[in-house]
C-alpha positions as CSV (number, residue, x, y, z in Angstrom):
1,X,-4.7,18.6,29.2
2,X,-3.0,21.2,29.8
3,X,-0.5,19.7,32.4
4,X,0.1,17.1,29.6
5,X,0.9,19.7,27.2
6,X,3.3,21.6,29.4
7,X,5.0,18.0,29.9
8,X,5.0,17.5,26.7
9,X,6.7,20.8,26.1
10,X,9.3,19.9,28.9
11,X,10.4,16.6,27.1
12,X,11.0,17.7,24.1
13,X,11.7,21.3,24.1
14,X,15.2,22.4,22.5
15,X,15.9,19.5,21.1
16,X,14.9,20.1,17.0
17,X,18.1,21.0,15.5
18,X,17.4,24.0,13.0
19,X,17.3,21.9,10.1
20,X,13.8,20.8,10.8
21,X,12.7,24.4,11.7
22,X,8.8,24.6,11.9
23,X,8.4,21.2,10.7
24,X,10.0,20.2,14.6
25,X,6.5,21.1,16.0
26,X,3.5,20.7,14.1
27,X,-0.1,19.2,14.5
28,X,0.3,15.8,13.2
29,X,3.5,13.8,12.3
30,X,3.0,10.9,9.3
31,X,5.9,8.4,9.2
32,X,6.5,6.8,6.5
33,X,6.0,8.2,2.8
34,X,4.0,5.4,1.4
35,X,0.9,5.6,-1.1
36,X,-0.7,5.9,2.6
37,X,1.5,8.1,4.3
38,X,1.6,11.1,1.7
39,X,-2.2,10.7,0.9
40,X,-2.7,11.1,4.9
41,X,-0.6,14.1,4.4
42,X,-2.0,15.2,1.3
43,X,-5.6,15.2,2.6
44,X,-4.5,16.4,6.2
45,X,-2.7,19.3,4.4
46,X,-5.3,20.3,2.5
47,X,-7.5,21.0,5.5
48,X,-5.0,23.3,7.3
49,X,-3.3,20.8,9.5
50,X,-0.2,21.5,9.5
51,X,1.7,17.8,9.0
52,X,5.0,16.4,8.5
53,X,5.6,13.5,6.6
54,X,8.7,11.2,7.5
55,X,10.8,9.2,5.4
56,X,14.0,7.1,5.6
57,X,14.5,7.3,1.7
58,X,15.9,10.3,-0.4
59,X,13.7,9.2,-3.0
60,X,11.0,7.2,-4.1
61,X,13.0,4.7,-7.1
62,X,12.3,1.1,-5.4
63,X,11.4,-2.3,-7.8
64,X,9.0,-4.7,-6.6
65,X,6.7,-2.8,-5.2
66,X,2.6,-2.8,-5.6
67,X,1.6,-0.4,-8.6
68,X,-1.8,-1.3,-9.0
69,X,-4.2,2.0,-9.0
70,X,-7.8,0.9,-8.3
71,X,-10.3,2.8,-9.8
72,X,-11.7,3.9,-6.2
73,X,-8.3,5.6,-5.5
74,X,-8.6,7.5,-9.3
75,X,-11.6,8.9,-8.3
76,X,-10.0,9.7,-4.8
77,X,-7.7,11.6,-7.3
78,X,-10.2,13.1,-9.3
79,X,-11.6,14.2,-5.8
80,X,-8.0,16.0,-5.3
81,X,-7.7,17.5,-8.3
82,X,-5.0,15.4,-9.5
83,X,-6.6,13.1,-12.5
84,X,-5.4,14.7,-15.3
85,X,-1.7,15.1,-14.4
86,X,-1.9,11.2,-12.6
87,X,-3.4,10.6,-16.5
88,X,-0.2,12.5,-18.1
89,X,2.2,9.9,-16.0
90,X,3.4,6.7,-17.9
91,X,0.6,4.2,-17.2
92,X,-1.2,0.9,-18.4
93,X,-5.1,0.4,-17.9
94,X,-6.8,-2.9,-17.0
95,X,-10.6,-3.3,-17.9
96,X,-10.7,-7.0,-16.8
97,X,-7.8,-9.2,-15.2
98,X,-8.0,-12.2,-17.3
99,X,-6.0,-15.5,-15.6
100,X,-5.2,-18.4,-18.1
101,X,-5.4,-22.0,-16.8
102,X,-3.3,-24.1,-19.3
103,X,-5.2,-23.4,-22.5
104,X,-8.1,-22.0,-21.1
105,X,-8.6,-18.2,-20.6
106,X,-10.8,-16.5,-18.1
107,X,-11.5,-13.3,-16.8
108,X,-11.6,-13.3,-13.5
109,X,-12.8,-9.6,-12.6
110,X,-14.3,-6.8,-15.2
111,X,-14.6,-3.3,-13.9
112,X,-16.9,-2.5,-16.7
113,X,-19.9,-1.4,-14.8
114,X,-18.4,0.2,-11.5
115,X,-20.2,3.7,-10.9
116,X,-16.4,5.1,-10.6
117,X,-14.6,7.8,-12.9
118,X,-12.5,5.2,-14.5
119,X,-13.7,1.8,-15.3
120,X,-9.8,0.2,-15.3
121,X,-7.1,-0.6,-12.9
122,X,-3.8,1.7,-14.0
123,X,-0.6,0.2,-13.7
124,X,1.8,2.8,-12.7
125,X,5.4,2.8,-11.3
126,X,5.1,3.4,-7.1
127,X,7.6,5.6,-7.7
128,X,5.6,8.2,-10.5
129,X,2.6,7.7,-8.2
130,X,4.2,8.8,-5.1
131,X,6.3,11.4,-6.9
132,X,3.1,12.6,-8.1
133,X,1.4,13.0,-4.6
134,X,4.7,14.6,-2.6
135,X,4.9,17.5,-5.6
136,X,0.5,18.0,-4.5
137,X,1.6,18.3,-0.8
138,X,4.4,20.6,-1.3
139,X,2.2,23.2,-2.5
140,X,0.7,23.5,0.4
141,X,1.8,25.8,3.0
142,X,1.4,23.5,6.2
143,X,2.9,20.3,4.1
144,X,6.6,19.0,4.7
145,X,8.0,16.1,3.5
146,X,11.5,15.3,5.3
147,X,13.3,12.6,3.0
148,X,16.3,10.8,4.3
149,X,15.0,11.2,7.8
150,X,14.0,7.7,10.0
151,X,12.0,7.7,12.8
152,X,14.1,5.5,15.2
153,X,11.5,6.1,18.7
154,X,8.6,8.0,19.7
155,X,8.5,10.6,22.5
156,X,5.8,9.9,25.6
157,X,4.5,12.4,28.0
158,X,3.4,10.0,30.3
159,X,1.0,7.8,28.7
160,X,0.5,10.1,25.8
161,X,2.7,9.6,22.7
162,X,4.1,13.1,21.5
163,X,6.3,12.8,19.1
164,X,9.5,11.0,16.9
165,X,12.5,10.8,17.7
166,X,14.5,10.7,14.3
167,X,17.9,9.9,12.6
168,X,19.7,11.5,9.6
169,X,22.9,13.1,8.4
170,X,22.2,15.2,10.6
171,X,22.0,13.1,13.4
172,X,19.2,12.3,16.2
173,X,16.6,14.9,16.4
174,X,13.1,14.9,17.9
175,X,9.8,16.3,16.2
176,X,6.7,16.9,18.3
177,X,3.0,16.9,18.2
178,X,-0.6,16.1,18.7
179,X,-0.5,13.1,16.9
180,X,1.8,10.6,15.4
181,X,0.2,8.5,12.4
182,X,2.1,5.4,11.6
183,X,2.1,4.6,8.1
184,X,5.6,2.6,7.9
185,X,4.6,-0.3,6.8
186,X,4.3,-3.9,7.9
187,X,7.6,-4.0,9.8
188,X,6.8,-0.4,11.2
189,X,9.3,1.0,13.4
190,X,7.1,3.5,15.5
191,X,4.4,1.0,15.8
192,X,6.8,-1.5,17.6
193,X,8.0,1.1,20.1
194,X,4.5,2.2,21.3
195,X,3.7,-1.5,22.1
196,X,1.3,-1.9,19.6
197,X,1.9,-6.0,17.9
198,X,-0.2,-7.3,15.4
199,X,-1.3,-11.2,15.2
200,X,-0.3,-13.1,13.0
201,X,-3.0,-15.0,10.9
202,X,-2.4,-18.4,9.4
203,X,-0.7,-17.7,5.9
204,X,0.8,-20.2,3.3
205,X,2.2,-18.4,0.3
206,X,5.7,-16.5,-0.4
207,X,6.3,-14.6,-3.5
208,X,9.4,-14.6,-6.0
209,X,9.7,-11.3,-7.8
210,X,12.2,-11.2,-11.1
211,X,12.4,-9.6,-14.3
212,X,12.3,-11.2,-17.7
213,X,13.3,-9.5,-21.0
214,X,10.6,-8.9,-23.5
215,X,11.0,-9.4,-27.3
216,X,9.3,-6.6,-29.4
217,X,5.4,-5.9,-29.4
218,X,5.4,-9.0,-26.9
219,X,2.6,-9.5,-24.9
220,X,1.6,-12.2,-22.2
221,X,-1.6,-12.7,-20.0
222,X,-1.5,-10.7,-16.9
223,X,-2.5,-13.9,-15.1
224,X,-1.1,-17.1,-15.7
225,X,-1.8,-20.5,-13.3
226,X,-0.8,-24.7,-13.1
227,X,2.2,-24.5,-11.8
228,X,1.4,-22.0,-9.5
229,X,0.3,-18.3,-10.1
230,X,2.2,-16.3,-12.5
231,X,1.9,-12.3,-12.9
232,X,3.4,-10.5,-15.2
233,X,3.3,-6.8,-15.5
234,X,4.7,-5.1,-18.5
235,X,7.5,-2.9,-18.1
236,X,8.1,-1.6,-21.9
237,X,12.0,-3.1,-22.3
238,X,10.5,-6.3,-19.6
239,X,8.5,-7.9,-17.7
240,X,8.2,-7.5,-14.0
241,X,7.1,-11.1,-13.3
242,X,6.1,-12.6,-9.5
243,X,5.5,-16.1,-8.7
244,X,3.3,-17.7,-6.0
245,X,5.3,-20.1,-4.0
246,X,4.6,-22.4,-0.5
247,X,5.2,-20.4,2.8
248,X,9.6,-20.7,3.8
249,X,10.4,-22.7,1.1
250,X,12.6,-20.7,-0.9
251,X,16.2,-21.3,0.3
252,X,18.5,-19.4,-2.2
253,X,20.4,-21.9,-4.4
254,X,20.8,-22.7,-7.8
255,X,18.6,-25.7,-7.4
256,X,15.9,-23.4,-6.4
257,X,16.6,-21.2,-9.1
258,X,16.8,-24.0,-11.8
259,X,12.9,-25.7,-10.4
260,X,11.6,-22.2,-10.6
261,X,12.7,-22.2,-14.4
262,X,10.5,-25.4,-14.6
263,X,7.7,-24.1,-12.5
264,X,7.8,-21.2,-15.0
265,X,8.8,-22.6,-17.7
266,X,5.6,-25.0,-17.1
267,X,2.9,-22.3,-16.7
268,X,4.1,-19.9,-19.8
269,X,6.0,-21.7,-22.5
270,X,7.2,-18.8,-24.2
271,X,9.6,-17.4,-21.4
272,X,10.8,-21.1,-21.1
273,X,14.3,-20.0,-22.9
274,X,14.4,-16.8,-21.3
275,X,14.3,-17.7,-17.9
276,X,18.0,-19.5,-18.2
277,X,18.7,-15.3,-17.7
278,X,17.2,-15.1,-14.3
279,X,20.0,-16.2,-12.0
280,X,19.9,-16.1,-8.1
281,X,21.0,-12.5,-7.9
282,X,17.8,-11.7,-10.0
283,X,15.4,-13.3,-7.6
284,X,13.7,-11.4,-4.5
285,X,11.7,-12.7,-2.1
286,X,8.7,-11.4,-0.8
287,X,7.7,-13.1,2.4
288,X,3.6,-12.9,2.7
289,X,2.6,-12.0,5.7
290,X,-1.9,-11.6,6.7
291,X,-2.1,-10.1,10.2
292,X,-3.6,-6.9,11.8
293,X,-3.7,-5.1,15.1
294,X,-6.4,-5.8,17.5
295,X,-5.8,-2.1,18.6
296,X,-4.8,0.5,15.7
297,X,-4.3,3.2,18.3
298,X,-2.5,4.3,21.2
299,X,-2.9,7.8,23.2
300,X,-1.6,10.1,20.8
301,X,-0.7,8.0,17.8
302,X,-2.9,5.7,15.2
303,X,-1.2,3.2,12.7
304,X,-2.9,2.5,9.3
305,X,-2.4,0.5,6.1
306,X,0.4,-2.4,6.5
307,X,1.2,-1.0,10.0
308,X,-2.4,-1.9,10.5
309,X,-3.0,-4.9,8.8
310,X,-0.7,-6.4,6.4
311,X,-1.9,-8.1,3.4
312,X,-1.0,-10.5,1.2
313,X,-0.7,-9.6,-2.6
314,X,-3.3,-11.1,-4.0
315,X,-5.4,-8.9,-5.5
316,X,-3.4,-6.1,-5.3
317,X,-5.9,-4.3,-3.0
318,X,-3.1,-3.5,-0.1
319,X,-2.4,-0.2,-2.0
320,X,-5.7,0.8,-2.5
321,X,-7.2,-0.3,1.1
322,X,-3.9,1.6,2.5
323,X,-5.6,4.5,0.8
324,X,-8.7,4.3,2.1
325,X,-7.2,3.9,5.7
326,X,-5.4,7.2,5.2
327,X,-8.3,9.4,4.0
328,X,-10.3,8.2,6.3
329,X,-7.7,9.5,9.4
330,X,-7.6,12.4,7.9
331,X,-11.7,13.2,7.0
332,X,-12.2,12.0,10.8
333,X,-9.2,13.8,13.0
334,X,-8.5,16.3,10.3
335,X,-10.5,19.3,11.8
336,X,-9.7,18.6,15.6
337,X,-6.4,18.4,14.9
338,X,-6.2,22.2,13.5
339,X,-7.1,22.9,17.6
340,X,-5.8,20.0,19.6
341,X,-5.0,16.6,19.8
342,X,-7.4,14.0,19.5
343,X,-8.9,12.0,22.1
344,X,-9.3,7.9,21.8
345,X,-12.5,7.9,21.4
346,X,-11.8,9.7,18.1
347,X,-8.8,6.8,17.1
348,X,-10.8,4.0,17.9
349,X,-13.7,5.6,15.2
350,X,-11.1,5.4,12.5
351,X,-10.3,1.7,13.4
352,X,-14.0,1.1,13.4
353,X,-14.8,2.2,10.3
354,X,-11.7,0.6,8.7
355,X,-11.1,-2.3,10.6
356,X,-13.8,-4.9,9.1
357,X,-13.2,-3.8,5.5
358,X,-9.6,-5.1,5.8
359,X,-10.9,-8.1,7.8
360,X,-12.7,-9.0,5.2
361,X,-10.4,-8.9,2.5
362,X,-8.1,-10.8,4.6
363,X,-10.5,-13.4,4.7
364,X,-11.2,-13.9,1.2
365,X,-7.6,-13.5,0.1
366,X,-6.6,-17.0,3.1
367,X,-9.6,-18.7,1.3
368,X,-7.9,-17.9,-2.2
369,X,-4.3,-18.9,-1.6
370,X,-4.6,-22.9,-2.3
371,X,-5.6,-22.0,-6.0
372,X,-2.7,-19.8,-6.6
373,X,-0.7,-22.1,-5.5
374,X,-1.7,-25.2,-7.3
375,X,0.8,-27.2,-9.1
376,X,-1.4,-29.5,-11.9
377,X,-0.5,-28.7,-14.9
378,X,-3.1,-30.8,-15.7
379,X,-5.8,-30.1,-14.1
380,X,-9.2,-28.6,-14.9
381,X,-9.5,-25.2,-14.0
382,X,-10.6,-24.8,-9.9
383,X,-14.9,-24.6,-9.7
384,X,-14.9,-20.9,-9.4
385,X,-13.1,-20.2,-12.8
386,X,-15.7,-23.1,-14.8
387,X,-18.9,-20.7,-13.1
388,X,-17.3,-17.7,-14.3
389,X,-16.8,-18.9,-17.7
390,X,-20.5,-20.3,-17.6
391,X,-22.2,-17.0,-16.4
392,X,-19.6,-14.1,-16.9
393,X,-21.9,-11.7,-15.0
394,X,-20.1,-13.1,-11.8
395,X,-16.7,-11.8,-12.9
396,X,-18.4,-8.2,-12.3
397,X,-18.6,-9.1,-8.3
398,X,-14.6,-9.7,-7.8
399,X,-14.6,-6.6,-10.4
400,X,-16.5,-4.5,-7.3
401,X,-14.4,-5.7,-4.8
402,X,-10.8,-5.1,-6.6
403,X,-11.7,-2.6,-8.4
404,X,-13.4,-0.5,-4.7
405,X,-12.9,-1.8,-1.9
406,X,-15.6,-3.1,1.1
407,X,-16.1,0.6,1.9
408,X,-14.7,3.4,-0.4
409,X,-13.7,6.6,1.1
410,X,-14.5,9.8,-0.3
411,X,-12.3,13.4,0.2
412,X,-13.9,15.7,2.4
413,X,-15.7,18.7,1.1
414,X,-13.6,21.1,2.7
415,X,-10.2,19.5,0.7
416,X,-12.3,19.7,-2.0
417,X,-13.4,23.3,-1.8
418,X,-9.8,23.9,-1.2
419,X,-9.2,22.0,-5.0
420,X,-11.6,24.2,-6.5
421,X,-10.2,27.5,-5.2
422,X,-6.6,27.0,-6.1
C-alpha cells in the first residue's frame, strides 16, 4: 500500500492548479452533482471525510428531469436534519397516484399506511432539491462542490484508480484520492474510462417530454392511459406533461408531432385544443434505457445510481433508489475512508447490498411497460387495475414499493449525532 500510494503521489503530484487548492487532494472524489452525487457527499461530509463533489454545470436549472421525492428519501431528510427547510421549498404532495383509464379512475398506489415520516410523494423542482442539499454540504468543513468543472479521465496508479482528470475555464487539471465515486449518470463519463460497461436489458418504451399551458385553478389526473400513458405534473403557469411511446420511433417531424396531438388529444380531451401549441421545438425526447453493471466497482472507484443501473421512468423510483445507492456508499466506506482507501472487498459489499433492490425494480418496471403503452382507447382497463378497484387494499403494496424502495437505507448515527450537535 504504501508503494501504491507513493505512485500515486508521483502521477499526479503538481499538477492541481491553485484553483482547486485543498479540494485537489482529498479522501473521496463524487462526480457528478445529482440527487446521488451530493447526498453521497452530504452524508460522506458529515462523517469527516473530506469529499469533493464534481460537476459540469454552473448550476442546477434543467427541465425534464425526475422530481419525485419518495417518502423514504423525506425521512432520509428528516434523518439529516433537513425536513423542515425541504418543507419551506415550493412543493406538491401525492397521497395516492390515481391513473384514469377512459372514464374509469383508479388509484394505483396509496401511501397511506407506510411507517415513514411522510405519508405522500412531494413533487419538487430537481433544481430546489439539489439546491437544497449543495447549501447542507457547504456548511461543512470537509465539503466542496466544484461547479462548472467535468471530469474528462481518471488517473491509475497501476491497477488502482486515483483520481480525475478535469476540464474547466481553467483548463485540464487533475484531483486525487482514495476513492473516486461515480455518480454521473447513465451516460457516465468516468465509468466508461475505468472499463466498467453496463448490459443492456431488453427495453421497449421512449418518452416525449413537453409543456402545456394551464387555464386557471385547472387540474388534470396525474395519470392518464388508452392511448398510451400520460403524466402530467403541475407546474403552477403549466403542465409538465410526458408521454409513453414505442422504443426509436420518434423521428422528429411535424407528422410525428401532429399523431402525438391525436394520441394526446385521445387520452385527455381537455388539452385536445391546447396541444396545436406544442410544436417540434417543444418536444424532447427521452430515450429509456433498463441496464446495470455486472461489476459496480473497480480498484479505487464505485459507480452508483444511473452509472449503476439505469432505469426506466416508470414509477419514478430512479431518484429515490439513486438515493439509497448513495447513503449506503457512504454508511459502508465512510469511516475507512477518514484513514485510507478502501479495499474491494469493501466495494463489492455496497453492490451487494444494492444490487438486487435495483434488480428487482427493473424487473417489475419490463413487466409493466406493455400497459403503458397500450393504444385502445377502448379497451377495458388491463386485469391488474379491475383487482385494484375490486379490493383497494392491494393499491397499498405498489404504495410500499414507490413510496420505499426494496430496501430503505437509513443515515448513520454518527451523521446523525453530527445533526444534533450543530
Amino acid at each position: 500500500m504504501k508503494a501504491q500510494r507513493s505512485e500515486q503521489d508521483q502521477t499526479v503530484a503538481g499538477d492541481a492548479s491553485g484553483r482547486l487548492g485543498a479540494a485537489a487532494d482529498t479522501d473521496c472524489i463524487v462526480v457528478g452533482g445529482g440527487p446521488a452525487g451530493l447526498v453521497c457527499g452530504l452524508v460522506l461530509a458529515r462523517l469527516g471525510v473530506r469529499v469533493t463533489v464534481v460537476e459540469k454545470h454552473d448550476d442546477f436549472l434543467r427541465d425534464f428531469r425526475g422530481d419525485t421525492i419518495h417518502p423514504s428519501t423525506q425521512d432520509l431528510l428528516a434523518e439529516l436534519g433537513l425536513l423542515d427547510e425541504f418543507l419551506t421549498l415550493p412543493h406538491a404532495d401525492m397521497p395516492r397516484v390515481r391513473l384514469r383509464w377512459n372514464d374509469e379512475e383508479f388509484v394505483l398506489a396509496d401511501f397511506s399506511r407506510l411507517p415513514t415520516r411522510r405519508r405522500a410523494i412531494s413533487f419538487m423542482p430537481q433544481w430546489e432539491f439539489l439546491d437544497l442539499i449543495a447549501r447542507a454540504g457547504e456548511r461543512e468543513p470537509t465539503f466542496t462542490l466544484l461547479r462548472s468543472t467535468e471530469a474528462i479521465d481518471v488517473l491509475r496508479a497501476g491497477e488502482q484508480i486515483v483520481g480525475v482528470r478535469t476540464r474547466s475555464s481553467a483548463g485540464e487539471e487533475t484531483l486525487r484520492a482514495r476513492l473516486v465515486i461515480a455518480a454521473d449518470g447513465r451516460d457516465s463519463t468516468v465509468r466508461d474510462a475505468a472499463g466498467l460497461h453496463p448490459r443492456r436489458l431488453a427495453t421497449a418504451m421512449d418518452v416525449l417530454w413537453f409543456r402545456v399551458p394551464k387555464a386557471d385553478a385547472e387540474s388534470l389526473p396525474f395519470g392518464q392511459a388508452s392511448a398510451g400513458l400520460l403524466i402530467a405534473i403541475d407546474r403552477g403557469e403549466y403542465f409538465q406533461v410526458a408521454n409513453a411511446i414505442t422504443a426509436g420511433t420518434w423521428v422528429p417531424s411535424e407528422g410525428a408531432v401532429s399523431a402525438l396531438r391525436g394520441r394526446v388529444g385521445r387520452t385527455s380531451p381537455q388539452l385536445r385544443e391546447r396541444m396545436e401549441r406544442v410544436g417540434l421545438e417543444d418536444v424532447r425526447l427521452l430515450r429509456v434505457r433498463l441496464e446495470r453493471l455486472r461489476a459496480w466497482y473497480a480498484p479505487g472507484m464505485l459507480c452508483i445510481g444511473d452509472a449503476a443501473h439505469a432505469m426506466s421512468p416508470a414509477g419514478g423510483v430512479g431518484i429515490n433508489l439513486a438515493i439509497q445507492d448513495a447513503v449506503a456508499a457512504a454508511r459502508i466506506l465512510g469511516p475507512g475512508l477518514r484513514t485510507g482507501a478502501p479495499t474491494v472487498a469493501q466495494l463489492r459489499r455496497v453492490q451487494r447490498r444494492r444490487a438486487w433492490p435495483a434488480a428487482v425494480i427493473q424487473w417489475i418496471q419490463l413487466r409493466i411497460q406493455p400497459v403503458l403503452l397500450a393504444d385502445r382507447p377502448d379497451s377495458r382497463p388491463p386485469l391488474p387495475l379491475r383487482l385494484v378497484a375490486r379490493f383497494p387494499a392491494f393499491a397499498h403494496v405498489p404504495g410500499r414499493i414507490i413510496g420505499m424502495g426494496i430496501r430503505p437505507e437509513h443515515v448513520d448515527a454518527e451523521a446523525r449525532r453530527r445533526v444534533r450537535r450543530q
